[in-house]
C-alpha positions as CSV (number, residue, x, y, z in Angstrom):
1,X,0.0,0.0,0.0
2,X,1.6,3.1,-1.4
3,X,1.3,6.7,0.6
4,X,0.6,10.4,-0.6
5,X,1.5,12.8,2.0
6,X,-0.5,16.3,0.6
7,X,0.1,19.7,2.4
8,X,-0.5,23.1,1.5
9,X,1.3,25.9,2.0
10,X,2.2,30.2,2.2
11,X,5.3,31.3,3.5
12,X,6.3,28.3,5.3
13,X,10.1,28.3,5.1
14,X,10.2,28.3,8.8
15,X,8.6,25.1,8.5
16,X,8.7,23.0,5.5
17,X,12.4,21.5,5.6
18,X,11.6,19.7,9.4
19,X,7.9,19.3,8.1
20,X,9.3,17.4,4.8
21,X,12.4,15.5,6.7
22,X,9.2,13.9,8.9
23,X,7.2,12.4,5.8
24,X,10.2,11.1,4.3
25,X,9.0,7.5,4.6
26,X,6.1,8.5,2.1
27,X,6.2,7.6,-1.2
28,X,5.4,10.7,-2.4
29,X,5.0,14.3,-1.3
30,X,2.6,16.7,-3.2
31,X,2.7,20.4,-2.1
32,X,0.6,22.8,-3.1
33,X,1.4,26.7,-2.8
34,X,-0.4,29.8,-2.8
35,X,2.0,32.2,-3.5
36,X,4.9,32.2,-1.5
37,X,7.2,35.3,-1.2
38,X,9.7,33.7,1.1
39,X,11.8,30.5,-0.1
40,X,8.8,27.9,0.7
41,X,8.6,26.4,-2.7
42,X,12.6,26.6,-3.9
43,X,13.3,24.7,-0.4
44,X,10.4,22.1,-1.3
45,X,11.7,21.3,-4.6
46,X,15.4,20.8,-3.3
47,X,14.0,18.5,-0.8
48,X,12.6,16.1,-3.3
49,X,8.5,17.3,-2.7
50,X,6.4,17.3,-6.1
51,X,5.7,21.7,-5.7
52,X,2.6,23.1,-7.3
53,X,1.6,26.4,-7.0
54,X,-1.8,27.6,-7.7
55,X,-3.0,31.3,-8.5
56,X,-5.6,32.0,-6.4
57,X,-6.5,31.3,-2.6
58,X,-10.3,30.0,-2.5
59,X,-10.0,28.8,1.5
60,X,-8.1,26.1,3.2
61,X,-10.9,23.4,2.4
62,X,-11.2,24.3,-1.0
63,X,-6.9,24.0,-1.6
64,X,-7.1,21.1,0.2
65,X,-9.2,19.3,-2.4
66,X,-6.7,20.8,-5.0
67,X,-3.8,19.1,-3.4
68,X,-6.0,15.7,-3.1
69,X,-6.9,15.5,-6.5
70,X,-2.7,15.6,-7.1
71,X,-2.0,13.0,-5.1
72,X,-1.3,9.5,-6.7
73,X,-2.1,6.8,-4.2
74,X,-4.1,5.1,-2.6
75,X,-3.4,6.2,1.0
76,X,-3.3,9.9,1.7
77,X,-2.1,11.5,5.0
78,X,-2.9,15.3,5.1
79,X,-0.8,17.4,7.1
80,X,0.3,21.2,8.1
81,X,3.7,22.6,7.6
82,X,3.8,23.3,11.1
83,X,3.1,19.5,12.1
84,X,5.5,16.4,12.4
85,X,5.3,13.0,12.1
86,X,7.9,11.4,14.8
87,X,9.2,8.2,13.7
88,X,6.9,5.9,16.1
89,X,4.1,7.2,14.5
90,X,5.4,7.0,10.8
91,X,5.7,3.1,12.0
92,X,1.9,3.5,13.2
93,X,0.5,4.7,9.9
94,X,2.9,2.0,7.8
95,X,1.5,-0.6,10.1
96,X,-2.3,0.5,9.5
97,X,-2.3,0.9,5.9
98,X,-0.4,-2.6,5.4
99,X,-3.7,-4.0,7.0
100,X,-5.1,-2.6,4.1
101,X,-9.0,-2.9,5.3
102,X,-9.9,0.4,7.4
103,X,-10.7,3.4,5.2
104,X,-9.6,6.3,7.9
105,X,-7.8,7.5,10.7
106,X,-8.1,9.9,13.4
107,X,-4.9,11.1,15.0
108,X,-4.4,12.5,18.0
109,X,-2.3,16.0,18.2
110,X,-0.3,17.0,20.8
111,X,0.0,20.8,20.4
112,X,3.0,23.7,21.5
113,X,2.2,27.1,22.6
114,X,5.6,28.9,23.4
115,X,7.9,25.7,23.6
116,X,5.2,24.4,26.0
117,X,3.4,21.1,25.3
118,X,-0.6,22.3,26.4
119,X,-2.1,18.8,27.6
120,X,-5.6,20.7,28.8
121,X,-7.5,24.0,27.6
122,X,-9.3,21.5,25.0
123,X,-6.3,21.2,22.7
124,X,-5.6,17.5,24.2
125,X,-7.6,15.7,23.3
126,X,-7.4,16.7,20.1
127,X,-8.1,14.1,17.2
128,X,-8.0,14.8,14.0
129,X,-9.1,12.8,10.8
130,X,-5.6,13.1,8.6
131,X,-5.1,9.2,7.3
132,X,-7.8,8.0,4.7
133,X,-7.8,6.5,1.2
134,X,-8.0,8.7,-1.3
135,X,-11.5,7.2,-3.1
136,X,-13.1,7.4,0.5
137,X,-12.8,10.9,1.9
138,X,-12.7,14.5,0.5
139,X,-12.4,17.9,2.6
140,X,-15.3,20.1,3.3
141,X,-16.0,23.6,1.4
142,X,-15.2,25.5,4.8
143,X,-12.2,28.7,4.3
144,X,-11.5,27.8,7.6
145,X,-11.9,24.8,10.3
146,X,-12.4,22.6,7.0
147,X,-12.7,18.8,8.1
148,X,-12.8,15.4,6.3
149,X,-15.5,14.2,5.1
150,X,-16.2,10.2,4.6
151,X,-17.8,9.1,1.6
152,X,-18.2,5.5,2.7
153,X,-15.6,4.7,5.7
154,X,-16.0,5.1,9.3
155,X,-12.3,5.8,11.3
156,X,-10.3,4.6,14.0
157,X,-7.6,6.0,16.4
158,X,-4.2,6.0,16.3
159,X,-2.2,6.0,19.7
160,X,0.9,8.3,18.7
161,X,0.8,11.8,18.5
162,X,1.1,14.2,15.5
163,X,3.1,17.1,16.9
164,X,2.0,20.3,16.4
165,X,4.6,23.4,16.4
166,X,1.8,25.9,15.6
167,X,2.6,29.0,18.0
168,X,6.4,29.6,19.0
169,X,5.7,32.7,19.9
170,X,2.3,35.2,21.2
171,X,3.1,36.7,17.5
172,X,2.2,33.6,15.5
173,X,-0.9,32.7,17.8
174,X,-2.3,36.9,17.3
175,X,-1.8,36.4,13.9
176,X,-3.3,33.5,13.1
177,X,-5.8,34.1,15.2
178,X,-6.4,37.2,13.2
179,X,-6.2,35.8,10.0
180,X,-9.0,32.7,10.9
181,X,-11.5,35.1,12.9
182,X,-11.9,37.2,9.5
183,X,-12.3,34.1,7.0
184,X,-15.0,32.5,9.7
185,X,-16.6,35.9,9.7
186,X,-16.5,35.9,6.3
187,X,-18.2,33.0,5.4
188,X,-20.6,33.4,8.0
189,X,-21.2,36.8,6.8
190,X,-21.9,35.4,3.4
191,X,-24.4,32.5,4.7
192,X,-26.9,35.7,6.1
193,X,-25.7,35.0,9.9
194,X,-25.9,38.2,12.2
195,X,-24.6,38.7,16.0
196,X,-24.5,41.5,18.6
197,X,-22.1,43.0,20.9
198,X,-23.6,41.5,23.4
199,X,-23.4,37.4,21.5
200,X,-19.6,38.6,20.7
201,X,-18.9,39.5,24.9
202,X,-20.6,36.0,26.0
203,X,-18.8,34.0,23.5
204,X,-15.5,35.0,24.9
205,X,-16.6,35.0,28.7
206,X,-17.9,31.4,27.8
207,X,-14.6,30.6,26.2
208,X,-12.6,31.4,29.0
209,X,-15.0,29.4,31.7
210,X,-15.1,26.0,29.4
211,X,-11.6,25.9,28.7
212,X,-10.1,27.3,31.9
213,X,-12.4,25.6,34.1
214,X,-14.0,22.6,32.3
215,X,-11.7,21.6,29.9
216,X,-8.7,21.7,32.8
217,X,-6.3,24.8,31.6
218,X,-5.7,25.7,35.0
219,X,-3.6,22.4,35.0
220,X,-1.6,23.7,32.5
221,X,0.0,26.7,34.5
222,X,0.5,30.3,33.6
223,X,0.3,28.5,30.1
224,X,-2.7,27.4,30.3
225,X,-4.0,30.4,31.6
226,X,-2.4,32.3,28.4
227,X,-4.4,29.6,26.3
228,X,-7.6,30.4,27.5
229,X,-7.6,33.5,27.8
230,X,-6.4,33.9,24.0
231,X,-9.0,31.5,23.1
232,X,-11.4,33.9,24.7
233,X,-10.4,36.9,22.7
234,X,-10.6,34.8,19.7
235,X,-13.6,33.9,20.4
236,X,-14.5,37.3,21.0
237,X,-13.0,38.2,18.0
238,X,-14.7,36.0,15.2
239,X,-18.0,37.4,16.5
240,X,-16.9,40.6,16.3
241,X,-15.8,40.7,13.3
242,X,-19.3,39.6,11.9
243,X,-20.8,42.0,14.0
244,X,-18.7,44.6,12.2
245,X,-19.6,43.3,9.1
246,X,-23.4,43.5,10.0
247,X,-22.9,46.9,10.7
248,X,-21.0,47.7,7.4
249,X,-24.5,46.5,5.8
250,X,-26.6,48.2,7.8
251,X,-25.1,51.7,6.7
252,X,-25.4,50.8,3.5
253,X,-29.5,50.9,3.6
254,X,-31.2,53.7,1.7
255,X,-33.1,56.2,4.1
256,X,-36.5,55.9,3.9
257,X,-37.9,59.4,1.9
258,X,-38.8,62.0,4.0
């Protein structure tokens, strides 16, 4: 059973050379770009991935089908560039697809904030569907938070982690957080939804109380506490953003005549 690892990619050169040396046991790697300024794609292609670059940037779920429809085999693992696949659970995935009969996989992730593993604040558990044949799954239409979706297989868990380097420092977590809250707004916006000030303020009080409370942050030290109270200004955030966009619409209706 042959493997396509597929990930897409903007100004990853941070990333992609420890992201690439991790899927090494693949038998292929298929990266798709959106227009890189940095040296993303030229470092991709010296380290033996299959680079394709595409024009436009229709959201992540979207790209993601892109990238599937270029991959070759039957077995597809999706990752980020800012995720790793350590060598016991490279041995994992070999050993599940050789089996041959299950069409999916959930992983779990095991995620970094600040060179800080977070076990609580609802990032752990975190498991996410990445392993699946390629005839059996395709990615939802979401720009953001897109998820797999199963044509006809059901999925199983994995033991080992995938390790997630996602926020090294406050500056990547602002600005993804940032760059997420507008596309969610965005779609949202474009689906008819509308908020308040008030929705946006309980959103981000409830945030903080599920994750810092309920979901264990306060386990994860001054950490933890950072998490959750990020989480609550992203949550904040999103809704906020739609409210603004509510707003925008709203000053855009004719006065009734006098």
């Amino acid at each position: 059973m042959a493997l396509s690892v597929i990930i897409i990619t903007r100004n990853e050169a941070d990333n992609i050379a420890a992201c690439l040396a991790s899927v090494a046991f693949a038998d292929e790697v298929v990266l798709l770009d959106s227009g890189s300024t940095d040296a993303t794609v030229e470092l991709a292609r010296s380290l033996g991935a299959q680079v394709h670059v595409s024009d436009d940037w229709p959201g992540f779920g979207p790209q993601k089908n892109r990238a599937l429809q270029l991959a070759r085999h039957d077995w597809v693992l999706s990752i980020d560039a800012d995720e790793r696949v350590s060598d016991a659970l490279a041995l994992e995935i070999r050993q599940a697809i050789s089996r041959g009969g299950q069409g999916a996989y959930e992983i779990p992730r095991l995620t970094q904030f600040c060179g800080r593993w977070i076990r609580h604040c609802g990032w752990t558990p975190d498991h996410v569907l990445r392993l699946f044949r390629r005839d059996s799954a395709r990615f939802s239409a979401d720009l953001v938070h897109e998820r797999v979706l199963l044509t006809h297989a059901t999925a199983t868990a994995l033991k080992t982690p995938l390790l997630h380097y996602s926020y090294p420092t406050p500056g990547h977590y602002w600005r993804k957080l940032e760059h997420y809250s507008r596309a969610w707004a965005q779609q949202r916006h474009a689906q008819g939804q509308r908020t308040s000030m008030l929705r946006a303020c309980l959103a981000g009080v409830v945030a903080f109380i599920r994750s810092y409370f309920f979901q264990l942050g306060v386990l994860d030290g001054a950490m933890g506490f950072a998490v959750c109270a990020m989480q609550a200004q992203g949550a904040f955030g999103k809704y906020f953003v739609l409210y603004c966009l509510n707003r925008a619409d709203e000053s855009k209706i004719p006065l009734p005549p006098a």
